[in-house]
N, C-alpha and C positions, 0 to 999 in steps of 0.2 A: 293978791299976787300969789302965783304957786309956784311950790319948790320941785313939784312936778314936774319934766319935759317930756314931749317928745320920743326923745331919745329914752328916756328911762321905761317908758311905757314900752318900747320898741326892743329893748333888752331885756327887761324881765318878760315880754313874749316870749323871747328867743331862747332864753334859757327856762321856761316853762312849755317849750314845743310847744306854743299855741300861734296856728295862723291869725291872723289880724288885719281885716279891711285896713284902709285907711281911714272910713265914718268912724269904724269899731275902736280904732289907734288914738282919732281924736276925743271921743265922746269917755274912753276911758282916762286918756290923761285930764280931764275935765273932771271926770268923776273924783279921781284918786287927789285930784289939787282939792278939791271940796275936803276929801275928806280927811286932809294933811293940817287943812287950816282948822276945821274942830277942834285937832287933836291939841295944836297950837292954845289955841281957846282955854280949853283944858287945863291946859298946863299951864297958864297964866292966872287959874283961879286956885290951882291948889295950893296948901302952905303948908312947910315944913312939919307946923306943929297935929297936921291931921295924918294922923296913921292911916297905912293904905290896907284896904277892905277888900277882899275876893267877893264878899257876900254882904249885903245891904244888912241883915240881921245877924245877930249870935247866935251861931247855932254850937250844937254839943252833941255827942257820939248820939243820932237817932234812930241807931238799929236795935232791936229788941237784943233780949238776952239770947242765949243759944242753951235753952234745958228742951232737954228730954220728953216729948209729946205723947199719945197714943196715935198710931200709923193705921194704917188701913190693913185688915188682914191681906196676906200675899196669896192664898188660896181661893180669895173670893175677889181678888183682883185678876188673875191667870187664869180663873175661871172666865171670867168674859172676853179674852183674848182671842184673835179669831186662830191664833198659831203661837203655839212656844213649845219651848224645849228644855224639860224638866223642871225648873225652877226661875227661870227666862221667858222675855216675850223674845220669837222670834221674828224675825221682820226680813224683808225683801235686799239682796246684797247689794251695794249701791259703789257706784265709780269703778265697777270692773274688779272687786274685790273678790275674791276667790272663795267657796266657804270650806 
């Protein structure tokens, strides 16, 4: 049995402006009952004493450090630039931007 109707499926259309056959209307509240009764499911196996998880494993900060590397010279990178402007790549103005 689903806690779905109808009606519920016909109103969050409505307030999501989406049109909605009537095939469309029934096949989703079918869908959306399916997938109420999972959740149902779900919730019937978890217990209090199990802490809730975002992520299957522990994870810990996995971004490296932030030091100080050797960069690419900028002279022998502007050199291969097909256009720049003094110490800039210059590039084509875009959205009606003015230069």
């Amino acid at each position: 049995m689903s806690d779905i109707t109808r009606a519920d499926v016909e109103h969050l259309a409505e307030l999501s402006r989406i049109d909605l056959t009537n095939e469309e209307i029934d096949r989703m509240t079918e869908q959306l009952g399916a997938i109420n009764q999972l959740i149902s499911k779900v919730q019937e196996v978890a217990t209090p004493d199990v802490a809730p998880a975002s992520h299957p494993f522990v994870t810990a900060n996995v971004m490296r450090a932030d030091e100080a590397a050797p960069t690419l010279d900028r002279d022998e990178v502007l050199a291969q630039a097909p256009d720049r402007d003094e110490s800039r790549f210059k590039v084509t103005a875009i959205l009606g931007e003015e230069q």
